[in-house]
PDB file with SEQRES, HELIX, SHEET and CRYST1 records, atoms N, CA, C and O in Angstrom:
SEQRES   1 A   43  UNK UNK UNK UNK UNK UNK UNK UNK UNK UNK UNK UNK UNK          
SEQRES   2 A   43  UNK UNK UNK UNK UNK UNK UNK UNK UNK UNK UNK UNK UNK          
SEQRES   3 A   43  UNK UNK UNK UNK UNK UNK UNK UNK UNK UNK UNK UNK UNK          
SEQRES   4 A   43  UNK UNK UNK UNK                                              
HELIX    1 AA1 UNK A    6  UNK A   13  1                                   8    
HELIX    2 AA2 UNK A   19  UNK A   22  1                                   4    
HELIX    3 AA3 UNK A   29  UNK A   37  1                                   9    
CRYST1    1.000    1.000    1.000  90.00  90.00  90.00 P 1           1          
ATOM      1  N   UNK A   1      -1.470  -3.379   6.689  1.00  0.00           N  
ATOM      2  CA  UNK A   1      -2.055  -2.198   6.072  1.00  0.00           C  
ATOM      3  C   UNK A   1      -2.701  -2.522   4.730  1.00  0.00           C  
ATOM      4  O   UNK A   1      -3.755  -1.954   4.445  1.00  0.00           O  
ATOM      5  N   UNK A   2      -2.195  -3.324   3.951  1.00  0.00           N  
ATOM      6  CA  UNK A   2      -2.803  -4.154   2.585  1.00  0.00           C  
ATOM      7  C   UNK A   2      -3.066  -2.622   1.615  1.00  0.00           C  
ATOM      8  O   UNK A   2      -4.119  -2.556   0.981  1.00  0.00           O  
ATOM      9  N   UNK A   3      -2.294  -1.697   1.559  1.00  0.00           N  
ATOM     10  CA  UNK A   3      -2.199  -0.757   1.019  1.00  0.00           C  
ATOM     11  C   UNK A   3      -3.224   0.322   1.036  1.00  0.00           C  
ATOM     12  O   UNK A   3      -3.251   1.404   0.450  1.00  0.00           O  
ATOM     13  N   UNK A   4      -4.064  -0.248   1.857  1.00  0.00           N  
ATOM     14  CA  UNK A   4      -5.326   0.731   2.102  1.00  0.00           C  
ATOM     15  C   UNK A   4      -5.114   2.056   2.355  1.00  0.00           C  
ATOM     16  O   UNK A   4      -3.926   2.178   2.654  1.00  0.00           O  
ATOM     17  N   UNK A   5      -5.692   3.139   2.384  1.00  0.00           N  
ATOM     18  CA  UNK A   5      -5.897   3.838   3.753  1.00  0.00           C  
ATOM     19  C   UNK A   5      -6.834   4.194   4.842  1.00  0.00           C  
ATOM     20  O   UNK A   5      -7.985   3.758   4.829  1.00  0.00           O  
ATOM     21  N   UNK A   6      -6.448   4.875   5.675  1.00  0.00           N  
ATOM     22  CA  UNK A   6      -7.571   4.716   7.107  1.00  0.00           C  
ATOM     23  C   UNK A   6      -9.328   5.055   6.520  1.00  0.00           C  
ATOM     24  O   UNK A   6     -10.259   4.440   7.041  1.00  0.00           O  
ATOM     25  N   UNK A   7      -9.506   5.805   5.711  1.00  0.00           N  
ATOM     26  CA  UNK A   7     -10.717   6.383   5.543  1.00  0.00           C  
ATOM     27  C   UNK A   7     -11.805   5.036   4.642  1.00  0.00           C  
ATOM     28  O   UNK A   7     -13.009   4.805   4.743  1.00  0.00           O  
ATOM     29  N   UNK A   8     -11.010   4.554   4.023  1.00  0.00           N  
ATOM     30  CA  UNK A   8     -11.136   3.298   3.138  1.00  0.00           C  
ATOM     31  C   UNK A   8     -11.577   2.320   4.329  1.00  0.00           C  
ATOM     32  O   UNK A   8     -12.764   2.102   4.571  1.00  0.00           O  
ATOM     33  N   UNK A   9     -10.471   1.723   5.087  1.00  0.00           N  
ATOM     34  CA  UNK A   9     -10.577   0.643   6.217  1.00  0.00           C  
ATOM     35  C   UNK A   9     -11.999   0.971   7.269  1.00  0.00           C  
ATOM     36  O   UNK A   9     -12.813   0.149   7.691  1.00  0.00           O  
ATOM     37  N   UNK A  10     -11.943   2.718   7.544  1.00  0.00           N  
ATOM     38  CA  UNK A  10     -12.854   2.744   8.115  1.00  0.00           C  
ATOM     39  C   UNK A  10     -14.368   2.441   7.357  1.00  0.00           C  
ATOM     40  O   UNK A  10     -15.417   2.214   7.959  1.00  0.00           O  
ATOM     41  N   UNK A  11     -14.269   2.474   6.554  1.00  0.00           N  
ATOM     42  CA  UNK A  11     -16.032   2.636   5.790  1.00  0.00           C  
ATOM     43  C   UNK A  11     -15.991   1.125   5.269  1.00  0.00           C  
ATOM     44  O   UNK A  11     -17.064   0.906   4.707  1.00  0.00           O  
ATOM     45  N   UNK A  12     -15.210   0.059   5.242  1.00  0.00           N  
ATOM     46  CA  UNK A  12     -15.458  -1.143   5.135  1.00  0.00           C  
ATOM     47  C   UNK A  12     -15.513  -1.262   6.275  1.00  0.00           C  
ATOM     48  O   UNK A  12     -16.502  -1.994   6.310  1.00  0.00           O  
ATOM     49  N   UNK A  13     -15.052  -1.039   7.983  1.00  0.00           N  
ATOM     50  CA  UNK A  13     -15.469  -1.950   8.782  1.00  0.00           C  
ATOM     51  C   UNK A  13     -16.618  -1.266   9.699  1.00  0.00           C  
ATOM     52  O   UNK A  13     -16.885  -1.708  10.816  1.00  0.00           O  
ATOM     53  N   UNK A  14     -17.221  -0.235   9.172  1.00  0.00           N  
ATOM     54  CA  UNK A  14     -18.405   0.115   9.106  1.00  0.00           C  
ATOM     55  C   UNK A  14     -18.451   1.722  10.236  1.00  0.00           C  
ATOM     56  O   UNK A  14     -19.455   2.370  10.531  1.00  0.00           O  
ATOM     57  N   UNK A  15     -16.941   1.996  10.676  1.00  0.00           N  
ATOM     58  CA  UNK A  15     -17.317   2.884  11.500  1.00  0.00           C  
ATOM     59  C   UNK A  15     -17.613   4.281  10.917  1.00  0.00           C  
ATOM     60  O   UNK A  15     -17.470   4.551   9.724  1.00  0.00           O  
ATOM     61  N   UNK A  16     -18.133   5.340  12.073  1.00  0.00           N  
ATOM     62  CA  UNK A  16     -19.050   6.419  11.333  1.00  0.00           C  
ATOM     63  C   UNK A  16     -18.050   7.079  11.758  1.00  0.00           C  
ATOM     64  O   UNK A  16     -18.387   8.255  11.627  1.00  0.00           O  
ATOM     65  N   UNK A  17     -16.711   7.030  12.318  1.00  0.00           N  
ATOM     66  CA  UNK A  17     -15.959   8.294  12.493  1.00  0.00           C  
ATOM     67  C   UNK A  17     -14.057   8.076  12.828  1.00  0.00           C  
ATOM     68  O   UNK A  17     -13.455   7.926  13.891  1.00  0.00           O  
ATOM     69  N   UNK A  18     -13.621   8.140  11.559  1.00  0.00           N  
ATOM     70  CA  UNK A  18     -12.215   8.256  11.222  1.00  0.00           C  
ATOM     71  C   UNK A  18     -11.213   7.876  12.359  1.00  0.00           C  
ATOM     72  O   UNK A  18     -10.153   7.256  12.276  1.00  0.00           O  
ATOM     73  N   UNK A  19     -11.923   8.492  13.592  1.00  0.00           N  
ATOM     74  CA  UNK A  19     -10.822   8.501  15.020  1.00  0.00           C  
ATOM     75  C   UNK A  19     -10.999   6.920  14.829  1.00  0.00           C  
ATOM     76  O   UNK A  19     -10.101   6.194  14.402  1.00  0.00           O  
ATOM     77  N   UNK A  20     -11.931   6.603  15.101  1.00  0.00           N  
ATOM     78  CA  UNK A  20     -11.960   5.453  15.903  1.00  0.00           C  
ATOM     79  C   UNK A  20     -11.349   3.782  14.888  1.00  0.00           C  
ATOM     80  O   UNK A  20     -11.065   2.654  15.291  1.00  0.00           O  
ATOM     81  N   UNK A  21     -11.366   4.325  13.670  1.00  0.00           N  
ATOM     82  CA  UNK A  21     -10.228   3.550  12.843  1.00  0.00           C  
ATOM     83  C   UNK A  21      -9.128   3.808  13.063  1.00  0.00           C  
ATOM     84  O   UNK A  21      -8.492   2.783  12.815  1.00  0.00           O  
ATOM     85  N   UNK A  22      -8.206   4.882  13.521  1.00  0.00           N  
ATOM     86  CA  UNK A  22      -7.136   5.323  13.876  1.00  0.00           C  
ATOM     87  C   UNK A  22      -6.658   4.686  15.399  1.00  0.00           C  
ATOM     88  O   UNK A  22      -5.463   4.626  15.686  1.00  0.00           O  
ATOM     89  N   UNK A  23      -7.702   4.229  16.315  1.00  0.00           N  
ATOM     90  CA  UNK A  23      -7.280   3.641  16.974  1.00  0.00           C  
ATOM     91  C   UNK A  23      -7.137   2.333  17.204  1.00  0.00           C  
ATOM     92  O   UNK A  23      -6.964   1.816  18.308  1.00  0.00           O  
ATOM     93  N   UNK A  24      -7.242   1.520  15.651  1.00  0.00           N  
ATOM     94  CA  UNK A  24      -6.952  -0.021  15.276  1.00  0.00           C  
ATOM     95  C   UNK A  24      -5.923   0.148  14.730  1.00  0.00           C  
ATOM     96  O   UNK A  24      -5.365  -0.927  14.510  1.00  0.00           O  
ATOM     97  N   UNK A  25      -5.043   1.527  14.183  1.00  0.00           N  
ATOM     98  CA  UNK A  25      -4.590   1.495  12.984  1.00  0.00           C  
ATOM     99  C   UNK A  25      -2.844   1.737  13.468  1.00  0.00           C  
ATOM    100  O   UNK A  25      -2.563   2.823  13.975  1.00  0.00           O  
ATOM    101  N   UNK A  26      -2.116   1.048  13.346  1.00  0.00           N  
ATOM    102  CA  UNK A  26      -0.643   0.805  13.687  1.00  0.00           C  
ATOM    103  C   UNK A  26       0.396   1.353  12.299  1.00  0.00           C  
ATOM    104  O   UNK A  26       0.826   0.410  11.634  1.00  0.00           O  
ATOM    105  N   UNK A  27       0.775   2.604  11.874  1.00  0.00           N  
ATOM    106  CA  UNK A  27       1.378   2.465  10.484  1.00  0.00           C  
ATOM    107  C   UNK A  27       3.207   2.277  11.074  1.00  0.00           C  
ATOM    108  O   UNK A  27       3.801   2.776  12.030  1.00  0.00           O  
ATOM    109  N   UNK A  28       3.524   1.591  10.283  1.00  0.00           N  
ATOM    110  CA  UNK A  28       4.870   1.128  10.235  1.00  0.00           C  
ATOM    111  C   UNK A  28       5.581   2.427   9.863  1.00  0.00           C  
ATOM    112  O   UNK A  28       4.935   3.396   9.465  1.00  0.00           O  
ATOM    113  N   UNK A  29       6.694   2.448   9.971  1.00  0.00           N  
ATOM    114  CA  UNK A  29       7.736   3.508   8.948  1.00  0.00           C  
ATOM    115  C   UNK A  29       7.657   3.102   7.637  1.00  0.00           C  
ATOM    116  O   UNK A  29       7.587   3.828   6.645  1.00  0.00           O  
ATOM    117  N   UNK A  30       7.678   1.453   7.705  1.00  0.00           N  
ATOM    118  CA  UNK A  30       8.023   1.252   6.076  1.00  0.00           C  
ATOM    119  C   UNK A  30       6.623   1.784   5.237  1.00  0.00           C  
ATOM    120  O   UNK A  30       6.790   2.233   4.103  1.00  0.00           O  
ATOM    121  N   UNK A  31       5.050   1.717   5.896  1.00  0.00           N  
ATOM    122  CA  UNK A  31       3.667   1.825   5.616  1.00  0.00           C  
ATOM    123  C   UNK A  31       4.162   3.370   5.109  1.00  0.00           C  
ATOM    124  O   UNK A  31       3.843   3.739   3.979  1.00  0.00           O  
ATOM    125  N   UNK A  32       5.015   4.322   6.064  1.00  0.00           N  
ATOM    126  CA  UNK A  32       4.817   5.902   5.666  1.00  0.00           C  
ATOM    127  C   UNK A  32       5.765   6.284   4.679  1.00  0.00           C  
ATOM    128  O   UNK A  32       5.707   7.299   3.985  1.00  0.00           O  
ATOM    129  N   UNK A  33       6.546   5.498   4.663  1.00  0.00           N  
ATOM    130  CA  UNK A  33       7.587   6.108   3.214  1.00  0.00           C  
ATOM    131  C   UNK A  33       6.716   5.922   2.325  1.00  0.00           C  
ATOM    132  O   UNK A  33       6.082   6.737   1.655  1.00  0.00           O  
ATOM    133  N   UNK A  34       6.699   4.228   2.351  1.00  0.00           N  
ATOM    134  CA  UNK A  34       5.653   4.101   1.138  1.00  0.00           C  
ATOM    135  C   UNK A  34       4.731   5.227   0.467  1.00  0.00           C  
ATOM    136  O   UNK A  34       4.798   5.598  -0.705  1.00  0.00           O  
ATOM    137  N   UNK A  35       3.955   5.641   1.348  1.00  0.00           N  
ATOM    138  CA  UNK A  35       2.740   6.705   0.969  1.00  0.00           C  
ATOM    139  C   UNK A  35       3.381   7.764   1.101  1.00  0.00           C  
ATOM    140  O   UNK A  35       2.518   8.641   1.115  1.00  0.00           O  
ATOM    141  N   UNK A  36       4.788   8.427   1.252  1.00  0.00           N  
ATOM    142  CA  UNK A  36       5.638   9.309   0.482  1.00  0.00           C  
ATOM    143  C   UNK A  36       5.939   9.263  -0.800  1.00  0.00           C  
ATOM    144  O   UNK A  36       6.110  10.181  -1.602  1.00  0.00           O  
ATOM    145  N   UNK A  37       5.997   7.917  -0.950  1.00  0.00           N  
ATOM    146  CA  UNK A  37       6.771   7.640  -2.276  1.00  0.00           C  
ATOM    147  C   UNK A  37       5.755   8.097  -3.136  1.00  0.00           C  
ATOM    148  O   UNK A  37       6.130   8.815  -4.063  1.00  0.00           O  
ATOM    149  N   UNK A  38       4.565   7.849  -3.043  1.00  0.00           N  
ATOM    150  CA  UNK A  38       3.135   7.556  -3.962  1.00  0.00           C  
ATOM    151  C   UNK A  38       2.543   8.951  -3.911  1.00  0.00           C  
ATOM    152  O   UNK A  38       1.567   9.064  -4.652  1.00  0.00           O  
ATOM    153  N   UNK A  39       2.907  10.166  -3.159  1.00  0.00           N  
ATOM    154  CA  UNK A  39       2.775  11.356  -2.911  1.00  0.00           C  
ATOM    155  C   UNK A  39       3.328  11.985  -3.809  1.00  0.00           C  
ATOM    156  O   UNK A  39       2.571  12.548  -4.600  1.00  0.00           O  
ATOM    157  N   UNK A  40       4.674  12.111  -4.003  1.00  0.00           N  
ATOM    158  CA  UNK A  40       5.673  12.625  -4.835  1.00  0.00           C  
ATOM    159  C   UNK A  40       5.355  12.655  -5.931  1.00  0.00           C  
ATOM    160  O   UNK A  40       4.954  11.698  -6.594  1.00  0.00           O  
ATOM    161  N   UNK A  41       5.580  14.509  -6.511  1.00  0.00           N  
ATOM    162  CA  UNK A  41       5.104  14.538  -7.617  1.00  0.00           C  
ATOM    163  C   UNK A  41       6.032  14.675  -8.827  1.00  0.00           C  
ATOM    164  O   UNK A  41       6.972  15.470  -8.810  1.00  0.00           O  
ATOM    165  N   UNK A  42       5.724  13.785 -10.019  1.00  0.00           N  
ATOM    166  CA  UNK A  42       6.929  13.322 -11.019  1.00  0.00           C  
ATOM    167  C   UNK A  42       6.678  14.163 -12.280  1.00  0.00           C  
ATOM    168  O   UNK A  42       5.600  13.933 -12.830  1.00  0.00           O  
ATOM    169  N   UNK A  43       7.208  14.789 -12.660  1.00  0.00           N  
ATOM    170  CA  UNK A  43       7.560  15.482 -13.876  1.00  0.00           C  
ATOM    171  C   UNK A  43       6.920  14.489 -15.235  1.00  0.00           C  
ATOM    172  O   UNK A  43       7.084  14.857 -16.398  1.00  0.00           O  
TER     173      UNK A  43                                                      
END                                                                             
C-alpha cells in the first residue's frame, strides 16, 4: 500500500476511473486500522 491511497495510486497509474484501481487494490486489516488511526480526531 506504501501509504498511499486508492485515488492517489489511481491517477499515478493513469486510470480514468477509481473502480478499476480498486480492483488491483488488496487492503490488509493492518492497511485499515492504520487509516483509522490517521482519521481520529485529537483534541
Amino acid at each position: 500500500m506504501n501509504e498511499t491511497d486508492p485515488a492517489t495510486r489511481g491517477k499515478i497509474l493513469g486510470h480514468k476511473d477509481i473502480e478499476t484501481t480498486m480492483i488491483y487494490t488488496h487492503q490488509t486489516s493492518e492497511y485499515l486500522k492504520k487509516c483509522i488511526e490517521k482519521a481520529k480526531i485529537r483534541p
